[in-house]
C-alpha positions in Angstrom: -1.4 53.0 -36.8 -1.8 55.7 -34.2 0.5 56.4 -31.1 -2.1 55.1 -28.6 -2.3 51.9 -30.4 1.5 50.6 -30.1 0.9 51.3 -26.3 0.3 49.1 -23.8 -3.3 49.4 -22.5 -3.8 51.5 -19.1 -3.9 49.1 -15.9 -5.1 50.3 -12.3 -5.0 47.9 -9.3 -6.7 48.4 -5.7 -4.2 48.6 -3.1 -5.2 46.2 -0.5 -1.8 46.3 2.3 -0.3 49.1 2.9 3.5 49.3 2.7 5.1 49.1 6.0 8.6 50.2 4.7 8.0 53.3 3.0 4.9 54.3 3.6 4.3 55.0 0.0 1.0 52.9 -0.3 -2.5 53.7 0.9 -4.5 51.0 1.3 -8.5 50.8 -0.8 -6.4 53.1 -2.9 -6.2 52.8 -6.7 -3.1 53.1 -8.0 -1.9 53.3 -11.9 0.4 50.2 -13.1 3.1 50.3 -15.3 3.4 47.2 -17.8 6.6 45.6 -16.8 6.3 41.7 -18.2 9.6 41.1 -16.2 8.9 42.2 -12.9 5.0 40.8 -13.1 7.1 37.0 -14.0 8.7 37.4 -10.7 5.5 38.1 -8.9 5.8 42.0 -8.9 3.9 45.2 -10.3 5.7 48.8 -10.9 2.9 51.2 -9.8 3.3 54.9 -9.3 2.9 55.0 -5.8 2.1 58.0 -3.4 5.5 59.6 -3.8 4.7 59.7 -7.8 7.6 57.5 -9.0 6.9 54.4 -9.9 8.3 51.3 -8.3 7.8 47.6 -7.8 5.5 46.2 -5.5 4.4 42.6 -4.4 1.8 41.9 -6.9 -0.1 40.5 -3.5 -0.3 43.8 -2.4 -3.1 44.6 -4.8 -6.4 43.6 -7.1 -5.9 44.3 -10.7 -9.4 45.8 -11.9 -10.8 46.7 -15.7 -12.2 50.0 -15.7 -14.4 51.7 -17.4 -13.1 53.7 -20.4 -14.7 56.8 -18.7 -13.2 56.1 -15.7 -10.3 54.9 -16.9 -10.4 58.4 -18.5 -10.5 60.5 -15.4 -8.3 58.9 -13.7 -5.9 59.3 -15.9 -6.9 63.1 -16.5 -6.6 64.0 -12.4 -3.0 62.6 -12.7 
């Protein structure tokens, strides 16, 4: 079995609010999420915001989208 495949797969997620308290967040951004099954059961994701740490966020503060691998990809390359 190969690295990538005890990973969790790569999630993105459109910000769609803007954080008021840090200013960390741009909104229509899309931001790369962190799997974190405990913070997602309390109705959070830990995304790497704009400062490029991740932390947790309302999970109403954004769309979870699938990607393309290709863009998925690039994305992850431009990081």
């Amino acid at each position: 079995m190969s690295p990538s495949e005890n990973q969790p797969p790569v999630k993105f997620a459109i910000c769609l609010a803007e954080d008021e308290q840090g200013g960390d967040l741009t909104r229509r951004k899309i931001y790369q999420v962190i799997s974190d099954a405990q913070a997602e059961s309390h109705g959070y994701l830990r995304v790497i915001d704009d400062s490029g740490e991740d932390y947790l966020y309302s999970a109403g503060f954004f769309l979870v989208v699938a990607l393309p691998a290709e863009v998925t990809s690039a994305l992850l390359e431009a990081a």
